[in-house]
N, C-alpha and C positions, 0 to 999 in steps of 0.2 A: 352502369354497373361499376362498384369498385375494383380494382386488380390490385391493386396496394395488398402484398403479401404480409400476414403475418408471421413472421418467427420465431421459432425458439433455437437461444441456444445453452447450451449444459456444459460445464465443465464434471467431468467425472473424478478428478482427481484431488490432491493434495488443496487445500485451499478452495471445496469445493461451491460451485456456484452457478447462478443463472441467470438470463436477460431474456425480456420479453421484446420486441420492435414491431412496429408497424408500418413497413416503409422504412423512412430515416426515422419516425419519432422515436425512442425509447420510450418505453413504457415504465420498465425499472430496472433494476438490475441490483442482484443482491448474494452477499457470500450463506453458503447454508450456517455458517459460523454464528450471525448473529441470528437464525430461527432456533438453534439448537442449545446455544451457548454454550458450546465446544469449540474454542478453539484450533483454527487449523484443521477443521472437523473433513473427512474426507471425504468424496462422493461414493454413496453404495445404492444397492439395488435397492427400492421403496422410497426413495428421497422424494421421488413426485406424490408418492399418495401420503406417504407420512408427515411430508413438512414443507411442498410447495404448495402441492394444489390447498391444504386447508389453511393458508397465510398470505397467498399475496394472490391477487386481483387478475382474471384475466384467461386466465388458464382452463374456465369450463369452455371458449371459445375454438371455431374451431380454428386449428393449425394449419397454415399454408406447408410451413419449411420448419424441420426438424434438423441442427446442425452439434456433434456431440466432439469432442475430445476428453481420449483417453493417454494414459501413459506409463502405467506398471501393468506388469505380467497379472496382478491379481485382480486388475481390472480387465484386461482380457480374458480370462477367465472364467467371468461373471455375466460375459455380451450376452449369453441366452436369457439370463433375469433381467438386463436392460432390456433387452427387446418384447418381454413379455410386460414389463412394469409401462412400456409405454404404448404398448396396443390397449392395455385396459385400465392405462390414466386420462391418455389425451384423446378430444375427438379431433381427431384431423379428418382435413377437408380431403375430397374425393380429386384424387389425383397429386394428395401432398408429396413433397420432394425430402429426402434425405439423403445424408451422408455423415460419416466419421472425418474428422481431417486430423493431420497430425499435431500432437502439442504445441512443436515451432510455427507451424503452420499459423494458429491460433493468436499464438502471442503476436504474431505478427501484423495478421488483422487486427488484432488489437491497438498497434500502437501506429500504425505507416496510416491507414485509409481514415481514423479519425483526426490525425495528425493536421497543421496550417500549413502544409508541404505539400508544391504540386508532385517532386521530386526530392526523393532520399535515399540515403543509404541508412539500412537497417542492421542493425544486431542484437540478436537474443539469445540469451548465457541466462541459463541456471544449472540444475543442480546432475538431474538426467530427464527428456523428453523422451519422446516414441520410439517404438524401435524403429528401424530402419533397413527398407526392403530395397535397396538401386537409390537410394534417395527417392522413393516416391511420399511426395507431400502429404496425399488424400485418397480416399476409397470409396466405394459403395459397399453397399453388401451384408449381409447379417453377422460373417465371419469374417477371423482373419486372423492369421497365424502370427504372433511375435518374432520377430527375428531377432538375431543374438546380439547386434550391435544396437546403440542408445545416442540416440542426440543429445551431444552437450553443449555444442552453441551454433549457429545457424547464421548466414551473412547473407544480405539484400542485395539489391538495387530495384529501387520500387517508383515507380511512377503512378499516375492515374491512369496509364493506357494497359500496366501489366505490370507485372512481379519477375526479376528472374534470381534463381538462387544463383549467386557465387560461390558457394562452399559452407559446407558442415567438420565440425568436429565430430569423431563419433566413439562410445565404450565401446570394444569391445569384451563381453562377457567372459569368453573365454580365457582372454589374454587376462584377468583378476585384478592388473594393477589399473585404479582408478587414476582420471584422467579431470582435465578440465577444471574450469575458472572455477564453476561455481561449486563443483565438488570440494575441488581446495577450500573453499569458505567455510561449506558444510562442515568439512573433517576439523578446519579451524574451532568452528562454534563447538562441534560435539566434543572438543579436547577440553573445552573452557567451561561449559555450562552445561547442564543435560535438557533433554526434553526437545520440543520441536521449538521452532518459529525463532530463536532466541540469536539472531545476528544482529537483530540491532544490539544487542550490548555490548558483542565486541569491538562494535564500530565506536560504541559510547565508551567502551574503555581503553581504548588502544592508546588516544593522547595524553593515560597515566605511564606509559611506558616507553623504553629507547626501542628503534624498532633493529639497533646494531646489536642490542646487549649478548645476544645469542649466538652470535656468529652464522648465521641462515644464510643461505644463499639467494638469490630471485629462482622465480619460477620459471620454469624451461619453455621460452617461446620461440617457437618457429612458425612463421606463416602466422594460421589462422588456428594454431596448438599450442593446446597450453601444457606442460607436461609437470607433476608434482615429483621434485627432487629423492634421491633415498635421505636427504638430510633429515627432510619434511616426513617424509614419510617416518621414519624412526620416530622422531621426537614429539609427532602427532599423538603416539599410540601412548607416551608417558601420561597418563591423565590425572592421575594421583600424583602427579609435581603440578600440574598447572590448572585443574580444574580450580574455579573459581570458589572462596571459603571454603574447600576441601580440609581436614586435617595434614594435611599431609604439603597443603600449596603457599607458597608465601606469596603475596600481593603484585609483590615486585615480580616474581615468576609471571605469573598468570597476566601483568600489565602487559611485559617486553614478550609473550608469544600474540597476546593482541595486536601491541604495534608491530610489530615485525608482520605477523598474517596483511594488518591491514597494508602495509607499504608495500608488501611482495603482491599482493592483490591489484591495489592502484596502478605499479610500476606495469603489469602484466594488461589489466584491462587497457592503459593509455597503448601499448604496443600494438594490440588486436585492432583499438581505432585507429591507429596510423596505418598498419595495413589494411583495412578496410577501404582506408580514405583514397591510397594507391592504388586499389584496385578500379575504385569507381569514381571518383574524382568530383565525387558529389558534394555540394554548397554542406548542405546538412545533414544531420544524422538523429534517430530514432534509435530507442534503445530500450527494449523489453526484459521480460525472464527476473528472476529474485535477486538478481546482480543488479539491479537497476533501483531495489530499495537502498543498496546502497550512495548516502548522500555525499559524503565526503570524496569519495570514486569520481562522484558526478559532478560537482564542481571543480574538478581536476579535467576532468573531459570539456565542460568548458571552455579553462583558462590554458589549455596547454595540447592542444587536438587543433588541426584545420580545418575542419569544419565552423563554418561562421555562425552556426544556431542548431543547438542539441534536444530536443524533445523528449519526455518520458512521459506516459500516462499517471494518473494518480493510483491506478493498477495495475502495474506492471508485473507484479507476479500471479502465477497461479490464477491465482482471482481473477483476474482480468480476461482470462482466456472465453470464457463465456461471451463476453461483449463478440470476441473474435470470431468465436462461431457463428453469433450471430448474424453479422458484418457480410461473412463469407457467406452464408445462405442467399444474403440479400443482393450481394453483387455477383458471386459467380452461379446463384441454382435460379435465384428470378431473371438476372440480366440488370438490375436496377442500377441505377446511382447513388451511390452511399453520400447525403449530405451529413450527418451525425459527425458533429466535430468535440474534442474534450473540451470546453470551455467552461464548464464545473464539473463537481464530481456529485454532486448531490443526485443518488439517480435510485436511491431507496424508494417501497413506495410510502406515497404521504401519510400520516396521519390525519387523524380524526380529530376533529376539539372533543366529539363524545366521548375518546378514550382519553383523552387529556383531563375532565369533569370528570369522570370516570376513577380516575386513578388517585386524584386528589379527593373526593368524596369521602366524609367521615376520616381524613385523617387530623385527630383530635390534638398530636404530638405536633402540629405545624400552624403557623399563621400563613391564610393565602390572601394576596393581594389582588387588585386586577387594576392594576395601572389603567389611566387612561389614553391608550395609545402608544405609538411604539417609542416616542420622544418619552412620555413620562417613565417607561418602562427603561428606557436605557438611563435617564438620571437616576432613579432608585440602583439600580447597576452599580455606577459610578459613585453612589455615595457609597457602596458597601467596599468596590473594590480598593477607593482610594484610602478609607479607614483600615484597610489591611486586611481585608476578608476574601475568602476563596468563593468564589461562583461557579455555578454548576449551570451549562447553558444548553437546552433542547429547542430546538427548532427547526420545522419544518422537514424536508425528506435527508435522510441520514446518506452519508458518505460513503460507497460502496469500496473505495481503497482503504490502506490500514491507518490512514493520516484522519484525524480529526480535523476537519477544517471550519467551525464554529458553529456547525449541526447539530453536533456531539463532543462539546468540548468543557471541560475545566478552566477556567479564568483565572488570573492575578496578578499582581501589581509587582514589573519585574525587575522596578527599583530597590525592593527589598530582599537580598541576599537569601533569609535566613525560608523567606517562603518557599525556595527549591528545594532546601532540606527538608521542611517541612512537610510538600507533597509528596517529595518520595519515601517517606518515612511513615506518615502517617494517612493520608488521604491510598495511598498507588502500593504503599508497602513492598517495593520494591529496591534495590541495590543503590546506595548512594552516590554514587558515581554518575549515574545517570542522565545528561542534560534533557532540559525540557525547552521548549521552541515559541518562540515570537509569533507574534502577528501583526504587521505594518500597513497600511495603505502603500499603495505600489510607486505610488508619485515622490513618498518622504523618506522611501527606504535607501535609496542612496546617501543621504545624510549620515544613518547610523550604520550600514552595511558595503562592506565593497561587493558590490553585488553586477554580476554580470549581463544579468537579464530582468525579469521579472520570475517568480517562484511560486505560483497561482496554487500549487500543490504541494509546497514543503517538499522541495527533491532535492533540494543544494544544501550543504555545507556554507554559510558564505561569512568571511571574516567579519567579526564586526570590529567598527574602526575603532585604533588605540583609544581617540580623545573623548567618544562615547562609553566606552567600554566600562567605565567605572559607576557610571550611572544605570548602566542594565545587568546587574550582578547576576540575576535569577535565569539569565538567558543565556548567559555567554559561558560557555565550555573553558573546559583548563586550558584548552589549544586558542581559545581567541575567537573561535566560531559558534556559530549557531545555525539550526537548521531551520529557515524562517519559510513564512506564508505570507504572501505579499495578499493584498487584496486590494481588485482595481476600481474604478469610476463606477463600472457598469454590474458589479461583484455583491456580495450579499449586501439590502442596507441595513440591517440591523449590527453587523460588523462594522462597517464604514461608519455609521451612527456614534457606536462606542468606543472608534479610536481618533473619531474627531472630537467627542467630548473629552475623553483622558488627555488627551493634549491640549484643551481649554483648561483644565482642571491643574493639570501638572507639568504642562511644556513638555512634553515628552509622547507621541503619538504611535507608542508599543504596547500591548498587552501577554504574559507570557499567555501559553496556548499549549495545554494538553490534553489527550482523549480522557474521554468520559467512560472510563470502566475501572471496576473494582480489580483485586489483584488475581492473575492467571483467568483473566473473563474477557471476551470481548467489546468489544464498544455499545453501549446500550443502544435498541434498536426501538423499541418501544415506550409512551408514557407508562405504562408501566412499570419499564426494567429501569427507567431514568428516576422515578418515585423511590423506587425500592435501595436502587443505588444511592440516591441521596440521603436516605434513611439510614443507609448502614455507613458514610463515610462520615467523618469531619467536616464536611461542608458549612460552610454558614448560608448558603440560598440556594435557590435551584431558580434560573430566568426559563420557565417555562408558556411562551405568549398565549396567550394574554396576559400568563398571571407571573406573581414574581410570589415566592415560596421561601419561607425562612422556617427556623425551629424554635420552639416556645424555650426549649433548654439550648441555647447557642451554643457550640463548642469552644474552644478555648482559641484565641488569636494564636498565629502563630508567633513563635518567640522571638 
């Protein structure tokens, strides 16, 4: 008889999401973002019957372990319609296990127990987590009353024998004035841009500006506290001087509160891990929460922290928390041994070639090819990329973090300058400032990168060197960096394929690399959404395997 539990776990919140396991295998794991195509889409009551159960695979079965995270009051709230949407979605097995755990909690599992560390020290900073009751981690139970204070960052020491917390940051609600790393970043982005999700840009814009020009002060740390200045605080609230294309914002403004946020940011997170580090005295360190998509932070943690090797999931926010629940079902409610380690991020479930036939069928506006084999398919590649044409590349199970890493990516040749204008202007139709990100083989990337480590997930900032730097126009940021994807021996071969061909073709073994979605949409998830998108952008191909997809009317080169 098998015992190998199945479980599920849910993210209810912010960046909502799910993963199926069976034992260590994953099954899938996927943000509700790309079933719904909303954006940052949040978890509500009906998610299971509205848009998992009829999407991904797996879930008429039954259920061993059920493991959920929640983290606004308006999700507590709502526990009575979770708990009825999951009596008459799921069949679970007779005698299933469940529990709530707390968002830190999650993140955690998330990033320490799939981790290459027998031994770490952990920290997870975002923006506000669970409330917090004594600091207890996790719950049973169908209720449970919110308390007044909020986790804003959370500190390990984690082994495979156990977990023990060092200390939390915590809001409290009553005292009004907000606190914390990842708040500061929030209030940062919402002074600069509106809308959710939108930190990468001020990380993208901060090296147009002095981070002095302002006179700002650093953020207030003590210990394992982060405390936001009344400088900050005041000049937060001015949004109409520094919201970005505002009437009212000059460039120059809105550059120098980016740089300034971002330096007060970095200077703060490197303090937390030095005290971390003296606290526990650990080789390495793990690092979760929406502070951890920061990449420029993260290569600053590598090159100037004691820790000898730094780790972050390809989900490190939000998203990611689901894997965690999962994780946590499987090692603390079954007893099991989590072997589930990150070594891709590909954890979508797979496609069909039927929906792939499917989606290309009757379209009259396209030439479809089918290469023979995955060689002749990457030189047709290579001839479009090196003649200066943009590619459009789906394959295989999609990338459940926010990184495209050549599942769901856009291609192009990052010798030519003018094509980063040209993506972000006409293909992504977003803000010019923008940098767009490499992709190397992991063995040749020291050549053109000082680079620390290996970056399997696009998480570092890493210089590229001066005497390269002229040759990869399209990749390298005004500061000199890029935020690359290394790809190793054992790593996708159809990437390895077409960056060993581009450097047969052109000495040069880099391709830039950016996600595959239209403007304010998330990353295409299906042949379908990948057909439809290619249809509506500038692309000149879509490399969809078997077949390679061009347009009977080409779009215009870039300039």
């Amino acid at each position: 008889m098998d015992d190998t539990p199945v479980v599920l776990g849910i993210n209810r919140t912010q960046d909502a999401s799910i993963c199926l396991m069976q034992g260590s295998h994953l099954a899938w794991a996927i943000q509700k973002e790309r079933l719904t195509r909303r954006k940052h889409h949040w978890g509500k009551p009906g998610d299971l019957r509205d848009h998992y159960l009829p999407r991904l695979p797996g879930l008429d079965r039954p259920i061993d372990i059920v493991v959920e995270c929640f983290s606004s009051d308006e999700e507590f709230k709502q526990l009575p319609l979770y708990e009825e949407e999951l009596a008459a979605s799921l069949a679970l097995s007779r005698g299933a296990r469940r529990a709530r755990i707390s968002h830190h909690l999650a993140h955690l599992y998330s990033v320490f127990h799939p981790s290459p560390f027998n031994e770490a020290a952990v920290m997870v900073i975002d923006g506000q987590g669970s409330p917090v009751a004594d600091f207890t981690e996790h719950w049973s139970g169908a209720a449970t009353t919110p308390g007044d204070w909020r986790e804003v960052s959370s500190f390990y020491a984690a082994s495979r024998d156990g977990v023990r917390c060092i200390g939390k940051q915590v809001w409290d609600r009553d005292d009004g004035r907000l606190v914390g790393l990842g708040m500061f970043y929030f209030l940062l982005t919402q002074a600069l841009f509106p809308g959710e999700g939108n930190e990468g840009k001020v990380m993208g814009l901060a090296p147009y500006g002095d981070p002095r020009a302002l006179g700002l002060p650093p953020l207030e740390v003590e210990g394992m506290a982060v405390g936001i200045p009344s400088a900050w605080r005041s000049l937060l609230r001015e949004r109409g001087r520094f919201r970005f294309g505002g009437a009212d914002a000059r460039f120059t403004d809105s550059a120098n509160l980016a740089a300034a946020g971002q330096r007060a940011f970095e200077d703060a997170l490197l303090a937390l891990a030095h005290w971390l580090y003296r606290q526990t005295g650990a080789e390495h360190l793990c690092f979760a929460g929406g502070t951890a998509l920061n990449c420029s932070a993260n290569e600053r943690l590598l090159r100037e922290t004691p820790f000898r090797r730094v780790f972050l999931p390809p989900a490190p926010s939000d998203a990611g928390t689901a894997l965690g629940c999962a994780i946590y079902g499987l090692a603390e409610l079954a007893g099991k041994r989590c072997d589930f380690r990150w070594s891709a991020d590909y954890l979508g479930p797979p496609p069909q070639l039927s929906d792939i036939e499917a989606a290309l069928d009757g379209a009259s506006d396209f030439i479809v090819e089918q290469p023979g084999g995955r060689d002749a398919l990457c030189a047709r590649m290579l001839d479009l990329l090196c003649s200066g044409r943009v590619v459009g590349l789906y394959q295989g199970r999609s990338e459940f973090g926010p990184r495209a890493l050549g599942h769901r990516s856009i291609l192009a040749d990052p010798r030519r300058e003018r094509v980063r204008d040209w993506i972000n202007a006409r293909v992504k139709q977003r803000e010019w400032f923008r940098p767009l990100a490499p992709v190397v083989p992991e063995e040749r990337a020291p050549v053109y990168f000082d680079l620390a480590g290996a970056s399997p997930f696009m998480q570092f900032a890493a210089p590229v060197r001066p005497e390269v730097a002229p040759m990869l126009p399209a990749i390298t940021h005004v500061d000199g960096t890029a935020r690359l994807q290394t790809v190793g021996p054992a790593d996708d071969p159809l990437l390895r394929a077409l960056l060993a061909g581009f450097e047969v073709r052109t000495g040069v073994p880099v391709l830039l690399n950016t996600s595959f979605n239209g403007k304010d949409e998330p990353i295409v998830e299906t042949p379908f959404e990948a057909v439809a998108a290619f249809r509506q952008m500038p692309l000149h191909a879509l490399a969809i395997p078997p077949f390679l997809v061009t347009k009977r009317s080409e779009p215009e080169l870039p300039a």
